[in-house]
N, C-alpha and C positions, 0 to 999 in steps of 0.2 A: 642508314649509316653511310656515312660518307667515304673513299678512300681512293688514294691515289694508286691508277694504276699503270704499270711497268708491261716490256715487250715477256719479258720473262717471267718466271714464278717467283711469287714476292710472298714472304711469308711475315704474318704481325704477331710475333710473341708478347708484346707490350698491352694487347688487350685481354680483356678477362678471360676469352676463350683463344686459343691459336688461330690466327685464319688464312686460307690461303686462296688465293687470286690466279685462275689460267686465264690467259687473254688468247681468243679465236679470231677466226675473221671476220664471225658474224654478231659477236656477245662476248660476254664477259661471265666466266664459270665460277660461282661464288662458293667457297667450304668455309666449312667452319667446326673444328675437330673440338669437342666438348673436353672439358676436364675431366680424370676421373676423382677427382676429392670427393665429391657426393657417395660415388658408387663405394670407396674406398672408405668411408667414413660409417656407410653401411653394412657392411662388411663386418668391421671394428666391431661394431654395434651388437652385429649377432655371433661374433667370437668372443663378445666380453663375458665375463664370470660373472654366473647369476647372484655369486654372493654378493660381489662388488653393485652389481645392481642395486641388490635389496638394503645393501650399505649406505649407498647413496640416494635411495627414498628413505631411510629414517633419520639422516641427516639436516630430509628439509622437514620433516616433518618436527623434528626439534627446532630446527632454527623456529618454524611457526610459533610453536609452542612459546621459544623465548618471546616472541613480538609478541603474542596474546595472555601470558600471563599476569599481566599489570593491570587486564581489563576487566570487566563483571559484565556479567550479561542481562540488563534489567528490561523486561518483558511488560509492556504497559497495555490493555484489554479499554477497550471501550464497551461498553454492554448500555441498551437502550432498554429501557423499563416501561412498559405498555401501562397506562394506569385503566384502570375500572372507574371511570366519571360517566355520568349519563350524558354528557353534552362534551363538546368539544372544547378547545384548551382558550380559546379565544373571543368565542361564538356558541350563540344558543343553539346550536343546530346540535339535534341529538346525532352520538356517536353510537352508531349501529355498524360493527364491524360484520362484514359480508354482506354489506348492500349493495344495490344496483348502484353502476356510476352515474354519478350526477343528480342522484335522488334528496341527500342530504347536504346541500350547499347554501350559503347565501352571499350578500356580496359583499359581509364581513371574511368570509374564510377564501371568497376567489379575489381578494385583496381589489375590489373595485373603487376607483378615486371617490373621496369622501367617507369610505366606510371606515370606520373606527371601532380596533378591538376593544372586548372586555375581558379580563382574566379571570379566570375559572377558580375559585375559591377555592374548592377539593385539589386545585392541580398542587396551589402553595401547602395545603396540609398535610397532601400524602408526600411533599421534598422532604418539612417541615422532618414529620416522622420519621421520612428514609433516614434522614441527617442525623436525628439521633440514635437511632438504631444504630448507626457507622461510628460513631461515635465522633463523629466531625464538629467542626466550628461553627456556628448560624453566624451567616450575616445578619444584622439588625438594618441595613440599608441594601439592597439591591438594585438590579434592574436589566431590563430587555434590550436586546441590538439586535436588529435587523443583518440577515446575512445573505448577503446578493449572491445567487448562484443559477445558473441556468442550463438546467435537465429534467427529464422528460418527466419524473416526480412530482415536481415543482410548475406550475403552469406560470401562474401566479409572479413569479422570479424569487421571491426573496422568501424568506423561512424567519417567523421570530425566534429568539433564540438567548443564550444568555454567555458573556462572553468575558470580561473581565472582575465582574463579582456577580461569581456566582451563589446559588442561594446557600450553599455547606461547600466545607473544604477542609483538610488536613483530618480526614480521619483515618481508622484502621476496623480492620475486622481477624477477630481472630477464630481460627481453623484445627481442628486435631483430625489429621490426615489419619487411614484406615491403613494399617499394615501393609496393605495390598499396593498403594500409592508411596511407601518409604517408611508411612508413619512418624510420629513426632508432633511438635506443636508448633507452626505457624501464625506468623502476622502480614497479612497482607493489607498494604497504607493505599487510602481513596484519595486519590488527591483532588478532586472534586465534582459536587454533585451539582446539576442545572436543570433547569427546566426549558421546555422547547415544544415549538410544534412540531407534529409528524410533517416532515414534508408530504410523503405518501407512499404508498405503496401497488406497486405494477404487479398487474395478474394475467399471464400470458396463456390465456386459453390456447390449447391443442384445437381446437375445431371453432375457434373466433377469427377476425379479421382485425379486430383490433384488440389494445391492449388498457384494461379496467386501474380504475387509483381508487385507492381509499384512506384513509386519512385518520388520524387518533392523535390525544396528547401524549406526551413523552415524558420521562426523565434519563437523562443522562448520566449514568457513572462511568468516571474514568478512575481505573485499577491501578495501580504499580505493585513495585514491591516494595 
């Protein structure tokens, strides 16, 4: 901070703190006398009436309340469904959950250039079924998109997957909740079912050096309310 100095005591009320300036023969003595507003404002604070305190937390707490009344709180669940096929979603390579890694691969499922998937019949009839069970929509047209992603799962980069029609969609399931939960009867709407490969799964042994993947077909439900 810059400031002009005088043979005498120059004093700056104009700045935020007061400051005042002695001029020696050898320096320049620099003060600077703090406000007390803070301390004074502190003060205030803990001489205030704890009513009025407690007055003005439930003040905001209503005001909250106005600003969030108008909203609903809609709570949406992905949940991934492991199916029971003997072979994998894409590939004849049997699905043997807890195997060695790298035992069950080939260079359909490590996405090696030229290899081309096949789809697992069981994958489309256990959707098939889920989809009515939920009471959902069947598409009568489908199909797969490739979803580019890269982590540690995924060696491979991409994940088949199914993205804008999916195989079921617009269903509901209904629930009679146990006393103990609120009770009552609920409807909880699916808003849609897909099918997908496992990207995989990391198994981080305590007493290994590295970290195991293993891989299985999927389906996808996405919950709301």
């Amino acid at each position: 901070m810059a400031s002009t100095l005088f043979r005498s005591i120059q004093t700056r009320p104009v700045l935020l703190y007061p400051t005042v300036l002695f001029r020696r023969k050898t320096g320049v003595l620099y003060c600077t006398t703090r406000s007390s507003a803070k301390a004074q404002t502190a003060t205030e604070e803990k001489q205030q009436n704890p009513q009025s305190r407690v007055s003005s937390q439930s003040e905001r707490i209503k005001k909250l309340e106005n600003l969030t009344k108008d909203y609903e709180a809609v709570i949406g669940i992905e949940t991934h469904v492991q199916l029971s096929t003997l072979t994998k979603a894409f590939c004849s390579c049997p699905y043997d959950y807890g195997a060695q890694p790298n035992t069950t691969i080939c260079p359909v499922c490590m996405g090696l250039p030229g290899a081309l998937p096949v789809m697992n019949s069981k994958v489309i009839e256990f959707a098939v079924k889920l989809g009515l069970a939920l009471n959902c929509k069947l598409s009568l047209n489908s199909k797969f998109d490739r979803k580019q992603y890269f982590y540690p799962d995924l060696p491979k980069g991409y994940q088949i997957s199914q993205f804008d029609i999916p195989i079921a969609s617009g269903g509901y399931l209904d629930v009679d909740l146990p006393v103990e939960f609120g009770g009552g009867h609920r409807r909880f709407g699916i808003t849609r079912i897909h099918m997908e490969e496992d990207a995989g799964k990391l198994l981080h042994a305590e007493n290994g050096s590295y970290s195991q993947e293993i891989t299985c077909p999927l389906i996808s439900l996405y919950v709301s309310r």
